[in-house]
Each structure stands twice: as C-alpha cells, then as structure tokens.
N, C-alpha and C positions, 0 to 999 in steps of 0.2 A: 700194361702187363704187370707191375709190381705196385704193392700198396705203398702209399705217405712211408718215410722213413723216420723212425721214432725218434726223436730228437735226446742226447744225452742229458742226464741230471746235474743242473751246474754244483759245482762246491767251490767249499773254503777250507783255505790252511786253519790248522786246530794250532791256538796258543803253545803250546806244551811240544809239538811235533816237532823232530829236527828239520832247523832250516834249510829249504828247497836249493839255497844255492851250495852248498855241501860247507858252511863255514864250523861247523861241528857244533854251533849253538842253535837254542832252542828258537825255534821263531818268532814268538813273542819278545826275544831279545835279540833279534838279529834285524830281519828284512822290516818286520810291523812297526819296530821301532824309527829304523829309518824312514821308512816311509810315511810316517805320522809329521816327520818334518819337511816335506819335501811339498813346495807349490809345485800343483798338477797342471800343466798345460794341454789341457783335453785333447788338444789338435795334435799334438808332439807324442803323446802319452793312449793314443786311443790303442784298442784295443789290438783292430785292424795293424797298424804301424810296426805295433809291440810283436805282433804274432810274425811281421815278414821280418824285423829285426831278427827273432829267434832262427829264422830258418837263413838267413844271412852268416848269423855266428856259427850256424850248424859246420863249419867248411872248417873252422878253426878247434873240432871235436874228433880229427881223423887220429886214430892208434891202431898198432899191430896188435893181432891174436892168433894163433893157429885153432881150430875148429876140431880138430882131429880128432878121435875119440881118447888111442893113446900117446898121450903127452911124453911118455917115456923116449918113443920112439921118433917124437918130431926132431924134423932138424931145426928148427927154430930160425931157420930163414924165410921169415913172412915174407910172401908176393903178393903182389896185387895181380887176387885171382878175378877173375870175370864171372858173373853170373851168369851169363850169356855168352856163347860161343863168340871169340874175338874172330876168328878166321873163316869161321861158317854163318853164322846166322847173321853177324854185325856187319861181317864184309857183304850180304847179299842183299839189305837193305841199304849200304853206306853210299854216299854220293862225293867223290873226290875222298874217301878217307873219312868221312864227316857224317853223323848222322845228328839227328833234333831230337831234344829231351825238353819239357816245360820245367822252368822256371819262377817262383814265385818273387815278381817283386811289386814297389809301391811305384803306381803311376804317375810322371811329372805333379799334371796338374789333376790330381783326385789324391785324397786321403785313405782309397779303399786298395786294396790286396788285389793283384791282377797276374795271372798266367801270360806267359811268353815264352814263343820258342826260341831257342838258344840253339846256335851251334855247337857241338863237340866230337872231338876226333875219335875215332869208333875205339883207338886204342884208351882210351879213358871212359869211354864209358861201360857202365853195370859194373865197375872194377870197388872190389874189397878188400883191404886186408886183412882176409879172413881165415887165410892156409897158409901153410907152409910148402917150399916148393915140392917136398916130398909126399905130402898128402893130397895134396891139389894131382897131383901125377899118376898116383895110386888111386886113389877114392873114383876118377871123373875120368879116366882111360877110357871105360865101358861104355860112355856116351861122347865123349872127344874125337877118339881115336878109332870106334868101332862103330858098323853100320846101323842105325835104330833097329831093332827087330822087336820092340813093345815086348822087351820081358820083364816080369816085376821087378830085375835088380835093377834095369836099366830104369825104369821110373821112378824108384825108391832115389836114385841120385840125382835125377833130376827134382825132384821134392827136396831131397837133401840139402842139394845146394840154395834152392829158394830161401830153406829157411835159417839158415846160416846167415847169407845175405843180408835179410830181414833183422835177422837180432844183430846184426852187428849196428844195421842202422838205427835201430830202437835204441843202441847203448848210448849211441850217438846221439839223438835225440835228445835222450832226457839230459847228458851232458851240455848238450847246447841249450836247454832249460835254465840249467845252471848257471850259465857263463850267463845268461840275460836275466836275471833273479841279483845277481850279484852287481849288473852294471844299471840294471833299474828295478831299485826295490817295490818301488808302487807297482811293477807286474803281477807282484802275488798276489795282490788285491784286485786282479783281472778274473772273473768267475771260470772265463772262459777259456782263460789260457792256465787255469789249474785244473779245470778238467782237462784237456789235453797232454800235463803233466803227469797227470793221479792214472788216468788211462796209458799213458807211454810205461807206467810203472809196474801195472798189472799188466800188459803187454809182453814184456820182458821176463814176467815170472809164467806167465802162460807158455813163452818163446822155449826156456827153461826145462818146462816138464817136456815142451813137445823134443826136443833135443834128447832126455834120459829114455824118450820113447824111443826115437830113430836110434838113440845108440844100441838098445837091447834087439832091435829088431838086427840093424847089423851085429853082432855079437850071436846070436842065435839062428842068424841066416835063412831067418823066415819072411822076405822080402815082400811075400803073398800075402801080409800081415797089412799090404797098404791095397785097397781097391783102387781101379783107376781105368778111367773113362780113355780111349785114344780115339781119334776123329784126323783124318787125309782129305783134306777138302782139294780139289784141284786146279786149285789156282796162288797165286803169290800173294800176300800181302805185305803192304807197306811200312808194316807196326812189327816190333817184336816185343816177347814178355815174359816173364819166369819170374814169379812171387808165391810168398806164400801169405795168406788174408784169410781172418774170418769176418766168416760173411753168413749178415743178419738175416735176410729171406730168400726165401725159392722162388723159383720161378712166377708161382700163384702170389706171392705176397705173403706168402705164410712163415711163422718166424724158421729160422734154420738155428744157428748159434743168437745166445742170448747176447750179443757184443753191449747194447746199455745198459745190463746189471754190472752194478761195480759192487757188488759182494763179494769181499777178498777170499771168500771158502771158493769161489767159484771158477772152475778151470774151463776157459775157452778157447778148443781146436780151431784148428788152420785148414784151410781146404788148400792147394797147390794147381798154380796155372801155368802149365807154359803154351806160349805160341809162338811157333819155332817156322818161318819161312824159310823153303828150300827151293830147288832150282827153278821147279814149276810146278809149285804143291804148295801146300799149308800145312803143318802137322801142329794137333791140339793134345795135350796131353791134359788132365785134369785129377789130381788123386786125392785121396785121403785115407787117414786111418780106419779101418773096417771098424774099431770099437766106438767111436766117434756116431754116436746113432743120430747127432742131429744133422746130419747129412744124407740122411737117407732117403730123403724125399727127391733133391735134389739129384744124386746119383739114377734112383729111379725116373725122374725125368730126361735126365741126359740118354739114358739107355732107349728110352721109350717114344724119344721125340722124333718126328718126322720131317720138321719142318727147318731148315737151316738157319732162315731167318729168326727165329726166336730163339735159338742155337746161340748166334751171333750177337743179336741185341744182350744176350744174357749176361757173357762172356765180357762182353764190352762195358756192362753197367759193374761187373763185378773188378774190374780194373780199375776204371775211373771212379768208382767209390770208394774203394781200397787199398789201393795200389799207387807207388811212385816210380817205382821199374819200368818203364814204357819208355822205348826210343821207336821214331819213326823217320821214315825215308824222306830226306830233303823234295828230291825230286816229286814227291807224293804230295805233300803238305805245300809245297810254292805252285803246284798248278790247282789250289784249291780256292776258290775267292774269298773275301775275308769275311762274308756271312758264316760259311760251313768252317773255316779257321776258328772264329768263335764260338763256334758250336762245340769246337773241340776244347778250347781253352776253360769255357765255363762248365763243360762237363766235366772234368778233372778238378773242378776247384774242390767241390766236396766240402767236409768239413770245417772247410777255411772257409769257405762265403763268412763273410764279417758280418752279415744280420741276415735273420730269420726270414725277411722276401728275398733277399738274393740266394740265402740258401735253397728256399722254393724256384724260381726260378731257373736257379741250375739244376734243379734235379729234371725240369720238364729237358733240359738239353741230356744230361745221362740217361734218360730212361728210352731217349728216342735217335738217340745216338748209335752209330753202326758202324766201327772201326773197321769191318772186313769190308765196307766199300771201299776202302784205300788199299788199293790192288793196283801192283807193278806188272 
C-alpha cells in the first residue's frame, strides 16, 4: 500500500552554535571539546544505547504548564490532565485498573534498542501536566461530560487536546536531549541522534504556530475552521489513541507533509487521530486544518474509501510511525503469541530502529500491521 519511507538527512552540530546541552557556551567550547578527550567505548557509547539512555532520562524532564489560551485567568493549579478519557475510554480498555504502553529499552544480552510491554495503572497513563484544573474543566466539558454528537467544537478539543499533549512532550524531549548531551558529551557527535534533536526542535516551533492557530480559531469561534473525518465502526477495540502527527504519505505513497525537509522557513502541520473505544463500537475521529492543502488527498481518500481494511491498515501505520500515545488492553495483547506481539513491538520501533535493515525490516511489520484486529 505505501511507498519506501524517505529516510532523514543526518547532520552535525556547527562549531559557533549554542551548546545542545543548554550550558550557555558555544559548542565548540563546551560538549566538542570534551568530547575530543574522552576514549570512546563503541559498545557503551553506540549509538543504539545513547538513544535508549536519552529516552530513560526523558522521566527526569517532567514540569507543570497550563496550555490555556488566557493566562490571566488560569488558576495556576497544574493537574495531571489525561489526554485520553481516564474514566471512559482508559477504563473500557483497562484490565484490573492496568492498561500496556510500549517501552523502549536495551536488551540484557543484545546491544540493540528493543520495545516492551509495560504495565501501567490507567490513572497514570496519557497523564500531562499540561492545564490547570480550571481550564482542563472549561476547555474538555464538551467531550468529558457531554454525549459525542460530531460537532466541529467537539472535535476541535479533541485535536486540541492531542496537541497540547504532543508539545508538551516534545519540550520534554529536547530537554531530555539535554540532560544526555551534558552527561555524555561524545552523543553530539552521534549523526543520528542530532537529527533527532535538530528535528524535536523544528517540531516544537511547528507545535507553536499550530497552537497560535487553534487559539485564533477558538477566539473567533470558527470551529468549522478544522475539517474532520468521523468513522463508528461497530465493534470494540483493544487499542486507544489521541495524537497529533505529521504525516509524510497518503494512502498511494504519495508525499502528504514534507516531514524530511528541515528548512527552518518551512512550517509542517499536524493531522489529529483519535480512536476512542466505547461500550460496543469504535469511534475514529481524524481532523485537520482546512488551510493545510497537504492533506488534501488524504482527506479525499478517507471520504471516498470503501473498504475498512485499508481504513484500518492506514490508521494503524500512521500511529506506529508517528505516534507514542498508544495503550492497549492487557487482556488483548496476553492472549496474543509472541510472533504477532512482535509484530507489534517492531512496528512501533520506527525511527529508533538503530540501522538501516532493521529499519527496513520494521517497516514490512508497520505497513502490514492491523491494530483493529485487536478487538475486545
């Protein structure tokens, strides 16, 4: 269904540029330097290790913020809001309380970066502190508290909230960049893991505009300002999901958002997914900005498709390529053998595969992968 995925342009830190771990000097005089004295233990220092280190430290990057448009009015009681319904969606997938989120860590005996399911109590997980309790109550009433009925306000918050979510994680991110830049210098001399870095940073300035967007649209109460695909499949699945991602091809393989140009003039939108299980249904929500024209093909296929199955593969490849907001049903994923487990773990690896075949490799698991066969 989807063509090769273009692989990004590695770089390097520029002498003169402020150093990556934020020590306020130039990096030619900070991280290049230390790292010019430091013997490199390939095995300790690979590239693979460095990358699951950084997503280790990530846990040590958590701070409050309220999201709210006006600050005036926050009460400045950050909670840890959920991106994801705690009492509806989290509880209808949970098993004792507990649902599975993947994991990235490093393998006893392998040197390579490996997904693993993790248990977590459904009250911590999708949790941010990204609102205050007064805006988290106000803003998410209309989809908490009140029955779907697919109006554009009600899917402008659920976008909203995805991408909140989202930047809060990216901030996070590049901070956890930081803290492992600063506790091993020779990382910045990792190609791979400063693109990753240079990308989390355009990321966040993209995250940015998309925000001065959603505030104007709320502010002007033009809600219809967002297109948006809704889809009632009639059965349960065992996954849930709300992010927001851009995403490189359509369904054809054809480009959608430029996501490997890293030209800083260059501003790339967010498409918005949630998959919301209910009692004994599926609800798919899927939006974007109407001005956003590289989504337009894709919108026209969602409208135009007949077939659920390509529905579904799509939806699922656009997840697991993109996406780390994904919990699923204990009870789903334990009665699955550990071929199709794997199937799942390497399709989520994505741009962590640590070399160019395993990244091939995993893409054959994402592209033929089919989350909505995990059905409760």
């Amino acid at each position: 269904m989807f063509a090769p995925i273009k692989e990004a342009k590695q770089y390097q830190f520029k002498p003169y540029e402020e150093c990556p771990c934020e020590s306020g000097k130039r990096y030619k005089f900070c991280c290049y330097a230390k790292s010019k004295d430091l013997k490199i233990d390939s095995s300790k220092y690979s590239a693979a290790r460095l990358t699951a280190e950084g997503q280790k430290l990530f846990r040590d990057t958590e701070f409050k913020m309220c999201f709210g448009f006006d600050t005036s009015e926050c009460s400045k009681n950050v909670i840890g809001a959920h991106s994801i319904q705690n009492n509806g969606v989290l509880n209808t997938i949970s098993f004792e309380n507990h649902v599975y989120t993947l994991s990235l860590e490093i393998g006893q005996n392998s040197m390579l970066p490996q997904l693993k399911f993790i248990t977590l109590g459904k009250n911590k997980a999708s949790i941010f502190s990204g609102f205050c309790k007064k805006h988290d109550e106000e803003y998410f009433k209309c989809i908490e508290d009140e029955k779907y009925e697919e109006t554009p306000e009600q899917n402008y918050w659920f976008a909203f909230r995805a991408l909140c979510f989202e930047l809060h994680r990216k901030l996070r991110l590049k901070k956890s960049y930081s803290l492992l830049f600063k506790k091993h210098a020779q990382a910045t001399k990792v190609p791979s893991i400063y693109t990753n870095f240079y990308n989390t940073e355009l990321n966040i300035r993209d995250s940015w505009k998309e925000y001065d967007r959603f505030k104007n649209v709320y502010v002007e109460k033009s809600f219809d300002q967002l297109e948006s695909f809704v889809k009632e499949i009639p059965f349960k699945v065992g996954f849930t999901s709300t992010t927001s991602v851009a995403v490189g091809i359509d369904w054809e393989g054809n480009i959608a958002a430029d996501i490997y140009n890293y030209d800083k003039n260059l501003f790339i939108p967010s498409m918005y997914i949630s998959v919301i299980p209910q009692k004994n249904s599926t609800m798919i929500i899927i939006s974007r900005l109407k001005e956003d024209t590289c989504y337009e093909n894709i919108f026209s296929q969602l409208k135009n498709n007949k077939h659920d199955e390509k529905l579904f593969r799509y939806i699922t490849f656009c997840l697991a390529e993109y996406s780390e907001n994904v919990y699923f049903s204990p009870s789903v994923i334990d009665s699955l053998d550990e071929n199709n487990k794997n199937k799942i773990r390497n399709a989520f690896m994505g741009v962590v595969s640590p070399t160019l075949e395993l990244r091939l490799q995993n893409l054959i698991d994402t592209t033929s992968l089919n989350l909505f066969d995990l059905r409760l």
